[in-house]
C-alpha positions in Angstrom: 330.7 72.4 46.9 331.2 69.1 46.7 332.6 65.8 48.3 336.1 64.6 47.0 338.2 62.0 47.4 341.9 62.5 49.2 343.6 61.6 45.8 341.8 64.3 44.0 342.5 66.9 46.5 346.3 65.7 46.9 346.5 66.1 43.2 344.6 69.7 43.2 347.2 70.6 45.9 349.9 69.8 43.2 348.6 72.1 40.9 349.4 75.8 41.7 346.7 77.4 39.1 344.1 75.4 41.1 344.7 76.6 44.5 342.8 79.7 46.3 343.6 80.9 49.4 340.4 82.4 50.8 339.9 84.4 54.1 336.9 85.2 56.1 336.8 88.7 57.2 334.3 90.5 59.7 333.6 92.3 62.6 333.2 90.2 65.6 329.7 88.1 66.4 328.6 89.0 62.5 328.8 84.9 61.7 332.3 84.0 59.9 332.8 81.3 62.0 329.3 80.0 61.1 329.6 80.6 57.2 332.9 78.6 58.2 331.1 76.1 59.3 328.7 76.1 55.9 331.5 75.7 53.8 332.7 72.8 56.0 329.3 70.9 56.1 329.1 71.5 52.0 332.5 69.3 51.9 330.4 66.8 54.2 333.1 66.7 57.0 330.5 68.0 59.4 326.6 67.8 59.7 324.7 70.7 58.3 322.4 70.1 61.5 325.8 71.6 63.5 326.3 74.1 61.2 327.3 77.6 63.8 326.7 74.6 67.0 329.9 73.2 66.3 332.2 76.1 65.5 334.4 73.5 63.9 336.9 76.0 63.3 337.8 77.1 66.7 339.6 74.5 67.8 341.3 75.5 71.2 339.2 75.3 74.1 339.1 78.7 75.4 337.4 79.5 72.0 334.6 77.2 72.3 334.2 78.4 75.9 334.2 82.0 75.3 332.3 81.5 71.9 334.8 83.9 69.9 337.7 82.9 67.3 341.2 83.9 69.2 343.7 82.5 66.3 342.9 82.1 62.8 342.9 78.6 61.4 342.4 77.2 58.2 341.0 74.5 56.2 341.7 72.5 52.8 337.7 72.1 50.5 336.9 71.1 47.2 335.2 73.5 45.0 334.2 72.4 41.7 332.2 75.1 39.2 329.6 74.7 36.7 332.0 74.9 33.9 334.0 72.1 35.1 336.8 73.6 36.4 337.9 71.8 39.9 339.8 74.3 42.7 341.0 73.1 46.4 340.3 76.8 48.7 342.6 76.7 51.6 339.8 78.8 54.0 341.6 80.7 56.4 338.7 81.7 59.8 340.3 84.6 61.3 339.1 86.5 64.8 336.9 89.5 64.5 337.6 91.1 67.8 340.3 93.8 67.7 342.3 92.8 70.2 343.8 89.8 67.6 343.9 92.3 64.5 347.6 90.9 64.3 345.9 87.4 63.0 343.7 89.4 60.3 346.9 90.9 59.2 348.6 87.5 58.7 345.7 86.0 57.4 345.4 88.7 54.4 348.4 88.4 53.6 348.3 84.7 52.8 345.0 85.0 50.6 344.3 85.8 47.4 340.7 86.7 47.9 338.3 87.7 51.2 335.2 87.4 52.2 333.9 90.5 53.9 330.8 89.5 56.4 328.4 92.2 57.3 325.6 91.3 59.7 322.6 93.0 58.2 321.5 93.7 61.5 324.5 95.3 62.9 325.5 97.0 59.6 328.8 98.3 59.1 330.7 98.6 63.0 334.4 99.8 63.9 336.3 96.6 62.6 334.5 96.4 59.3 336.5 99.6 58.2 339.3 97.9 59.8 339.4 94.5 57.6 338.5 96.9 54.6 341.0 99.1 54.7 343.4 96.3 55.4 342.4 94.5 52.1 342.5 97.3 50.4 346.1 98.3 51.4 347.2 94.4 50.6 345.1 94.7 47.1 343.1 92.2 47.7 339.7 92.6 45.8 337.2 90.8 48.4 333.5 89.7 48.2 331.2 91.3 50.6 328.4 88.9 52.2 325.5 90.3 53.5 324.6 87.8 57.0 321.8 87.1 59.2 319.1 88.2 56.6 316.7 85.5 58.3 317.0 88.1 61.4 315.1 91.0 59.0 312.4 88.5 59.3 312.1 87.0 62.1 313.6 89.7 64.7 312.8 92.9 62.8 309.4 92.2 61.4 310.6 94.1 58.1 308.5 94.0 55.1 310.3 93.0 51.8 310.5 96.7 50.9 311.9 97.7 54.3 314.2 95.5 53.9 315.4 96.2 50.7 315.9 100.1 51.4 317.8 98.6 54.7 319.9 96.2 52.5 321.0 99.2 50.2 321.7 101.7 52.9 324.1 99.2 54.6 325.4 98.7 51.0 325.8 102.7 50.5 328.1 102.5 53.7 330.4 99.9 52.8 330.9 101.7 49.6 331.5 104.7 51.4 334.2 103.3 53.4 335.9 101.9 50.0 335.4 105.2 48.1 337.3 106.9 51.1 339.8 104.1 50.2 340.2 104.9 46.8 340.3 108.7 47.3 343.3 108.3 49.8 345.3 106.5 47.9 344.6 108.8 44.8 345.3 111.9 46.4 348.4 110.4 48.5 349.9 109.6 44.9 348.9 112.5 43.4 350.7 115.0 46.4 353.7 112.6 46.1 353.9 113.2 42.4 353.6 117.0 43.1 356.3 116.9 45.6 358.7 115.2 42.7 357.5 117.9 40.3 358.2 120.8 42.6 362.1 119.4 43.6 363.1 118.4 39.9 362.0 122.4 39.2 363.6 123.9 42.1 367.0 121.9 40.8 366.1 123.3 37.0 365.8 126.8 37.9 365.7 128.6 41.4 364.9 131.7 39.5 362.0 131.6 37.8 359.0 133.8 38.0 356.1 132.7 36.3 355.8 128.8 36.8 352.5 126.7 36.6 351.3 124.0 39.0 348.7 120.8 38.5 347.4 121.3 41.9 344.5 118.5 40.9 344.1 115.5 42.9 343.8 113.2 39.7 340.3 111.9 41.2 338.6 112.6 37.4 341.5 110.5 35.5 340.9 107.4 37.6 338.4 104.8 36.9 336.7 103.3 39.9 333.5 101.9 38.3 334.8 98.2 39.6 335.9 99.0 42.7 332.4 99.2 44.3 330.0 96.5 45.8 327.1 95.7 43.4 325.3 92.8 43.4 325.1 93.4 39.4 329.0 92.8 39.2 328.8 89.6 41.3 330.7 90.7 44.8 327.7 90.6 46.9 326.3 87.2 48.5 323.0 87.4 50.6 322.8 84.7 53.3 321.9 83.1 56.2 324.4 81.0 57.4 323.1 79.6 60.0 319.8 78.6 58.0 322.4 77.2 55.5 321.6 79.3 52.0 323.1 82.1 50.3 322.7 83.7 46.7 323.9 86.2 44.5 321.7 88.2 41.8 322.8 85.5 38.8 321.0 83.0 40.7 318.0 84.6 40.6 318.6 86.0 37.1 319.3 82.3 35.6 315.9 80.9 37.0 313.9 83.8 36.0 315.3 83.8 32.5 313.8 80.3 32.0 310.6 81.1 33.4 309.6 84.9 31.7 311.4 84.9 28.5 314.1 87.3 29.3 317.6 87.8 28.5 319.6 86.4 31.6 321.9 89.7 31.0 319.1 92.1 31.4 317.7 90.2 34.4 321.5 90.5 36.1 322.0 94.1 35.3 318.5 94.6 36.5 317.5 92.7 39.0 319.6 95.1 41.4 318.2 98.6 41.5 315.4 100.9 40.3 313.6 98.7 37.9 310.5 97.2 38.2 308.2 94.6 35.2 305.3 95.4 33.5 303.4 92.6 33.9 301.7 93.1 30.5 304.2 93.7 28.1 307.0 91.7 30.2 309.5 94.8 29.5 311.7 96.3 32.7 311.8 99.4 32.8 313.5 102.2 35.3 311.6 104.5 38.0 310.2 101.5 40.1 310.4 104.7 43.1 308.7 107.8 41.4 306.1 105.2 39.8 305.0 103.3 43.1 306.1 100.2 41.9 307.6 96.9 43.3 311.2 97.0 42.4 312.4 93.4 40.7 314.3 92.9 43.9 311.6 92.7 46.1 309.2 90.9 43.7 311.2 88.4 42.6 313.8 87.3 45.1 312.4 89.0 49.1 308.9 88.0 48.5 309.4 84.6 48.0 311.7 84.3 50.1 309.9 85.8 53.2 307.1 83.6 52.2 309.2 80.5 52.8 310.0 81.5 56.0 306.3 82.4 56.8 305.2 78.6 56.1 308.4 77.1 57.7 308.8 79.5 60.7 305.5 81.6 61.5 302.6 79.0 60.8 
């Protein structure tokens, strides 16, 4: 993000097709307030020294004092992409603690797009199913971010590896939870449907003998290829936002296109998985696992970036 002046935002707010109402969703003490506070600091309204100090967001006092969001609040920024394209995101912080649930509710409905904040740590706890399944029922299609992965480092000790098997289990679970989701909904439409098909035949005939049912839930018809959390599609941020960074796979796939020679496509498609380089003929292939090698994840992107934090934090 960057800075703007007040007439450019005033004349963004003018402009409906350049609004986004964003909302931070997350369990409570897994950082939204703090990747609140990120997005702020990128506008330059606050330091980036008081970035998850400050809580800028919680502005009553009983907040600050008990160090949890109460009410969801919400914030004008300027976003301006790559392309060109300029956007003002009305943010929307709302509490993680269950006992406000009614200010998620609001707050979801007011958005177009959510942030869902996993704390890597943590991994998925009771209110993450909660703000999932309440996106899901106001069809919402949110971004997951993965938090805190400066505490795999320092807290856990993990080794790249370790932490990339960690990052996909928690990955595997929040899928889980939105393949449950999907399967609900599915089935609940698919019983209804029966129901209609059953009353229309009893009105028909009341009668007949031989009569054939589609007793199938309609699982196999539906297509729920994009409903899922891959980094490869672009929905999954990894960040630390109290260190101030955060990345998805196409940033990672852009650099490395420049430097080896490959396609950026084939990088983002398989920078994310079971793939690892062969350092001789510069070709990715699959089976990074079964063959003992490094996958591209953890050469490329968690080995450098544990060795930053090694020279910054551990020497």
């Amino acid at each position: 993000m960057k800075r703007a002046m007040l007439e450019k935002l005033i004349q963004l707010e003018e402009t409906p097709d350049y609004l986004r109402n964003i909302c931070i969703l997350a369990h409570v003490d897994h950082g939204k307030t703090t990747i609140a506070d990120a997005l702020v600091a990128s506008n330059g309204i606050i330091s980036q020294r008081l970035v998850g100090k400050l809580r800028y967001m919680d502005s009553r006092d009983d907040e600050q004092i008990r160090g949890i969001t109460m009410k969801s609040s919400a914030i004008a920024l300027y976003y301006a992409e790559q392309a060109g394209n300029e956007y003002l995101i009305n943010l929307i912080d709302s509490p993680g603690h269950v006992d406000f649930s009614s200010e998620v509710s609001t707050a979801v409905r007011l958005c177009d797009g959510a942030l869902v904040v996993v704390d890597v740590v943590d991994g998925v706890c009771p209110q993450t199913h909660a703000v999932l399944r309440q996106a899901w029922l106001e069809h919402i299609r949110p971004c997951l971010v993965l938090n805190k992965i400066d505490r795999l480092i320092l807290e856990l000790k993990l080794t790249p590896g370790e932490a990339c098997d960690h990052l996909m289990k928690i990955l595997e679970q929040v899928n889980a939870i939105t393949g449950t989701l999907f399967s609900s909904t599915v089935m609940e439409a698919a019983s209804k449907k029966v129901n209609e098909t059953l009353q229309q035949q009893e009105l028909e005939t009341s009668c007949a003998t031989d009569q054939v049912y589609d007793w199938s839930a309609g699982l196999d018809k539906e297509d729920d290829s994009a409903l899922y959390f891959s980094p490869n599609q672009g929905n999954v941020v990894f960040a630390s936002a109290i260190d101030g960074w955060g990345f998805g796979i196409n940033d990672f796939a852009v650099l490395y296109s420049k430097k080896l020679g490959i396609n950026a496509d084939i990088l983002r498609t398989t920078l994310w998985g079971d793939y690892y380089l062969h350092s001789k003929s510069k070709r990715i292939f699959r089976g990074a696992q079964a063959k003992g090698k490094k996958p591209l994840f953890v050469q490329f992107v968690l080995e450098n970036l544990w060795a930053v934090y090694d020279a910054v934090m551990t020497r």
